[in-house]
VEXKOLRO-169690 format. One record per residue (C-alpha): residue number from 1; chain; y, x, z. Coordinates in Angstrom, 1 decimal. Last residue first. Layout:
<NUM,'A',<Y,X,Z>>
...
END
This chain:
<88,'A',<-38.1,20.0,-0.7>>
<87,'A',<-34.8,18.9,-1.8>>
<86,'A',<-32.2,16.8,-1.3>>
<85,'A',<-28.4,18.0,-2.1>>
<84,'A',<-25.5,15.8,-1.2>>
<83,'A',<-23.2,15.4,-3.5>>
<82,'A',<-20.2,18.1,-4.4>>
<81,'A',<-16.9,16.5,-5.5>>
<80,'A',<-14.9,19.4,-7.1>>
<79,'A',<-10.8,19.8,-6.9>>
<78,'A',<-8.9,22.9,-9.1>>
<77,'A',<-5.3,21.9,-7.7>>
<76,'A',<-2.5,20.5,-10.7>>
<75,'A',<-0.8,18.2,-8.0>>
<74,'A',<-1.2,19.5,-4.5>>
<73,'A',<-4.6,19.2,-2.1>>
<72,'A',<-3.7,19.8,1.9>>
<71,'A',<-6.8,20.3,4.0>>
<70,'A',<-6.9,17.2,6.5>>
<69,'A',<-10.1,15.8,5.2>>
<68,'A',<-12.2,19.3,5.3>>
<67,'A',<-11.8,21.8,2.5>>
<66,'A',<-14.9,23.7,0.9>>
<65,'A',<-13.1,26.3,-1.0>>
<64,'A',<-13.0,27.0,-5.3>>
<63,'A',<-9.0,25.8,-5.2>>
<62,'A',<-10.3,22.4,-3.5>>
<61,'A',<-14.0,21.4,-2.8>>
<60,'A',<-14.8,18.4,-1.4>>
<59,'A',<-18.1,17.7,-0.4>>
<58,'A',<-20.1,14.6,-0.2>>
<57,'A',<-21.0,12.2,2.0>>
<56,'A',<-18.2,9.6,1.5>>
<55,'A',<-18.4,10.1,-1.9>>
<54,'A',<-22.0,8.7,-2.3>>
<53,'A',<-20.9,5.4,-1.0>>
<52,'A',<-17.8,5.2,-2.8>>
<51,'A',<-19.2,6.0,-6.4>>
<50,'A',<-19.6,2.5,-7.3>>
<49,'A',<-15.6,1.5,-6.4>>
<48,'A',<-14.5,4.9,-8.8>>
<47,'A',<-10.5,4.4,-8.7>>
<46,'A',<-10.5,3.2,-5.0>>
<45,'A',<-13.3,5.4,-4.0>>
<44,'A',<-11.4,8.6,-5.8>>
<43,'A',<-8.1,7.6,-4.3>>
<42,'A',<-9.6,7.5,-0.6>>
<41,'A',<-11.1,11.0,-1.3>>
<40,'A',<-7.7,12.1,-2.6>>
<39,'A',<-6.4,11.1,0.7>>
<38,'A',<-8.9,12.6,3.1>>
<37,'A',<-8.2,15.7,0.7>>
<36,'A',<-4.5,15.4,1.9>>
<35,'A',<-1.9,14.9,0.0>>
<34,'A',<0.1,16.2,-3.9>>
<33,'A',<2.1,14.1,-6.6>>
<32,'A',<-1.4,12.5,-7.7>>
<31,'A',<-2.4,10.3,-11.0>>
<30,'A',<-5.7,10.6,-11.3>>
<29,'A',<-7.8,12.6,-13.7>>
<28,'A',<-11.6,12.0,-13.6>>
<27,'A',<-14.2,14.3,-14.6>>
<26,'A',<-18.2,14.3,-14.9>>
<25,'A',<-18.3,10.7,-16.3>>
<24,'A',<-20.3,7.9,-15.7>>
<23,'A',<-18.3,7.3,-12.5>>
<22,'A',<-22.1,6.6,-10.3>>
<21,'A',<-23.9,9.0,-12.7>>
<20,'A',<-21.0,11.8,-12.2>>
<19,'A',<-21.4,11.0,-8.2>>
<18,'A',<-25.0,11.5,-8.4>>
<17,'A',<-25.1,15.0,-10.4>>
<16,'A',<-21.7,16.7,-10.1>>
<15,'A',<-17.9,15.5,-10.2>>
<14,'A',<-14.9,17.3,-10.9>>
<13,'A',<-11.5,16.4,-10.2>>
<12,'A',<-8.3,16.6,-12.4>>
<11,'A',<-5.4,16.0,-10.2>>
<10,'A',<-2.2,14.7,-11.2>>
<9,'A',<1.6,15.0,-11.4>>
<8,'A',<3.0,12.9,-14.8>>
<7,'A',<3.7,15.1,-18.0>>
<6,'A',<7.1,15.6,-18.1>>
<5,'A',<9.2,12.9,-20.8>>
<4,'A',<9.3,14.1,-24.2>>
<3,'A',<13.0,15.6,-25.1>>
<2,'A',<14.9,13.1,-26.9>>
<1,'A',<16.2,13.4,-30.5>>
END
């Protein structure tokens, strides 16, 4: 009998309000052996074309910490897209 093969690197990332509409879901798991968060951002508009606009404003969240583009994000990292927030 052969052993299973390893389950492939990814990211599971979370996604609030607008960008959840835009996906139609509220998590996405892409295939990711590790990057930056500028990178992962690029990957979540190529994998989710409707939510590109949106994403390019909104936060990224990696480990439970804001992280800026060049932030590193590895395979199997706790990552949250957080839209803009309007409000009166």
């Amino acid at each position: 009998m052969h052993d299973p093969l390893p389950p492939e690197p990814c990211v599971e990332v979370a996604l609030f309000a607008g960008m959840a509409a835009a996906a139609g879901v509220r998590r996405i798991r892409l295939a990711w052996t590790g990057g930056t968060a500028g990178d992962l951002r690029r990957a979540l508009a190529a994998a989710v074309p409707a939510a590109s606009p949106l994403l390019e404003r909104s936060a990224l969240a990696v480990r439970g910490r804001y992280a800026d583009d060049a932030a590193a994000v590895a395979a199997g990292d706790d990552v949250a897209i957080i839209p803009p927030v309007s409000g009166g």
